[in-house]
N, C-alpha and C positions, 0 to 999 in steps of 0.2 A: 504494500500500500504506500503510495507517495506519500511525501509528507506534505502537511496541508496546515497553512496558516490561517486563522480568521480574524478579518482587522475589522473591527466594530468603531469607526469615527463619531466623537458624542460633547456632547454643550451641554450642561444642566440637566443632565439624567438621573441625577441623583433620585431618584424614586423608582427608575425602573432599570435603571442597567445593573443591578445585582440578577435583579429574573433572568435578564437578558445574557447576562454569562453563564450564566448555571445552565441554561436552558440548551447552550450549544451541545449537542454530543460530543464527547469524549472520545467515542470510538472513532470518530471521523478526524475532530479537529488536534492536531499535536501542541497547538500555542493558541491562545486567545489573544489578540493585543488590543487595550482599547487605547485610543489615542484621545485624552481630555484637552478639548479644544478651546482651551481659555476660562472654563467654567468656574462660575462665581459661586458655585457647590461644595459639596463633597461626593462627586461625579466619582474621581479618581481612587476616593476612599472605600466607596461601596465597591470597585470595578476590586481593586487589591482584596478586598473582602471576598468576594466570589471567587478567588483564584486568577484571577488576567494578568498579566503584565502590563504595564501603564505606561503609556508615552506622553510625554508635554507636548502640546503646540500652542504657542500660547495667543500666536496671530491666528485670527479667527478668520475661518474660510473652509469650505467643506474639501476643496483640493488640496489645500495645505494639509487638513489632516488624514487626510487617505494617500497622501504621498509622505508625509510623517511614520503614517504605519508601515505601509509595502516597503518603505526602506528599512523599516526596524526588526523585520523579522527574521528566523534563524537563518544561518545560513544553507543549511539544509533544504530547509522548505523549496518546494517543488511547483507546490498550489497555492493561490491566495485567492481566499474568499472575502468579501466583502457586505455588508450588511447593515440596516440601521439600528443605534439605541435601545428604540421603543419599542422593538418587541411587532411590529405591523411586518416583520417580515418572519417565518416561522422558521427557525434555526432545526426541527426535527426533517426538513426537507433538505438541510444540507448532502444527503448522502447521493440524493438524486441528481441535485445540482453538480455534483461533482464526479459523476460516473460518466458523463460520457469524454469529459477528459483522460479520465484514468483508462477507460479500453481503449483511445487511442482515436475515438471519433472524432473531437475537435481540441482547440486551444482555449477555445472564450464560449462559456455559457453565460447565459442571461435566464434570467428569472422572469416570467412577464408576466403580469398583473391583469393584464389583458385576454390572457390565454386562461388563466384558472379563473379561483372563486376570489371576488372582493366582497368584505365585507359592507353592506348599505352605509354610505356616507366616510369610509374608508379612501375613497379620490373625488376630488372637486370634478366638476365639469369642465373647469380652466383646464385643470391636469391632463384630464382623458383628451381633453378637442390638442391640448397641446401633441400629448402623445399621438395622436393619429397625424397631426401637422408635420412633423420631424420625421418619423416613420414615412411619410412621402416623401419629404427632401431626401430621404437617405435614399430611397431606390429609384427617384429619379436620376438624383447624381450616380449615383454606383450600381445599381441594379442588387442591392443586397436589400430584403425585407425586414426590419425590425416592428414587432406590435410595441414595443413598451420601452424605456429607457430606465427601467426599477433601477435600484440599490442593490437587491440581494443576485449575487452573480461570482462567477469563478473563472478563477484566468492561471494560465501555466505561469510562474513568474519569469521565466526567462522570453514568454510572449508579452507579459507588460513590461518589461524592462527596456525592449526593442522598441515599446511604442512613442518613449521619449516623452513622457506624460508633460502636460506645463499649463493646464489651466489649475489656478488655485481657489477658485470660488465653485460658483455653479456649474462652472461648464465643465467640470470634472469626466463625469457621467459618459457624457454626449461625445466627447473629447476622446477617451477612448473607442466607443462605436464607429463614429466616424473614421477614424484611423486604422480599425480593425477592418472595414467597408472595403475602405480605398488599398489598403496592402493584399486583399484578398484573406485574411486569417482566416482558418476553419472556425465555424462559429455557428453556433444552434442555440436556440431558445426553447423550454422547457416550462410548462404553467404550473404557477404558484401562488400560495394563497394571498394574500392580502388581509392587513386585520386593522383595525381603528386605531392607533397610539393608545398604550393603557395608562398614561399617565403625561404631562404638560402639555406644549405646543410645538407643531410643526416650526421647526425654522421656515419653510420655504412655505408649504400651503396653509401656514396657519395664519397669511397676512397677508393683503395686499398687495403692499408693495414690496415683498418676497418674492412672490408669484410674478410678478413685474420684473422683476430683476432678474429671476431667472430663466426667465423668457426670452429676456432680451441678450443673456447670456449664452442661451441655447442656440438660438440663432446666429449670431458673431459667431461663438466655435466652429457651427458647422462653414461660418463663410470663412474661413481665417484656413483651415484643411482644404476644403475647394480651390481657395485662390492659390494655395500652396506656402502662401507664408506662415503658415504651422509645420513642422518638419514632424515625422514621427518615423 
């Protein structure tokens, strides 16, 4: 079994990222890293509590600390999974997400939110018409279909090391995808559930001008790999 890293990036989880570590399987994942991304909690406290390793990033930015984490992990690790805080993505599915890496079918899974069950009121409407928006840009530019741009997804590390990651805010996500599009990587998507946050607020859909920002974030990345002035 490869070894498999899962970097959990988190702001003010103090109330649910203890679940959120415990709940990973054991049998699947060999290191937990949660990367505390500035939090004005005891995020970092409870994550140590549960068992994780804990990374600082103290500049806040959702790429910052998923590029905090993927650099922090052993050096062994083969896999890197990724996933949110709050528990909206279900860590007991990680074994599925990571199987078709491991026989050799692809390098990049995705989790899509779109293809399984969401919870009622678990995605905005902004979210969904987003995702179906970018899921066109992508297979118009590149002929590759994406339904969903989740969080919860699995990557060989020596396939995201290659992809020269450098968005540090929003455009994280999308940032990868795109680049994974344009190089050709093997890449499948696999449905997953969706659940409500059980505890604070979305950084991104839980505001306004979140969802603004990332929108408008989402869009740049994909134009910035198009025109080629993103290298990956």
């Amino acid at each position: 079994m490869p070894k498999v890293s899962v970097v959990i990036p988190a702001l003010n989880e103090e109330e649910v990222i203890e679940r959120t570590v415990l709940a990973v399987p054991r049998s699947v994942a060999s290191e937990i890293v949660v990367v505390d991304n500035g939090s004005s909690d005891r995020t970092a406290e409870a994550a140590l509590k549960a068992g994780a390793r804990v990374v600082k990033e103290p500049v806040r930015g959702y790429g910052r600390a998923c590029l905090a984490g993927t650099n922090a992990v052993s050096e062994d690790c083969e896999i890197i999974v990724l996933m949110d805080a709050d528990l909206s993505d279900d860590p007991s599915e990680m074994e599925f997400l990571i199987r078709p890496i491991v026989e050799g079918e692809c390098d990049f899974v995705l989790g899509s939110r779109m293809l399984g069950q969401r919870e009622k009121g678990s995605m905005t409407s902004a979210q969904i018409l987003g995702s179906r928006l970018t899921s066109l840009m992508i297979k118009i530019l590149y002929g590759v279909h994406y339904t969903d741009m989740g969080p919860f997804r699995a990557i060989r590390r020596k396939t995201l090391t290659s992809l020269n990651m450098s968005q540090l805010t929003y455009g994280w996500s999308i940032e990868m995808q795109v680049k994974a599009a344009s190089r050709g990587i093997r890449m499948k998507e696999i449905p997953v559930r969706w659940r409500n946050r059980v505890a604070g607020q979305s950084k991104v859909a839980g505001t306004i001008l979140g969802s603004l920002k990332a929108g408008a974030r989402i869009l740049y990345t994909i134009f910035l790999v198009a025109s080629g002035e993103m290298k990956g």
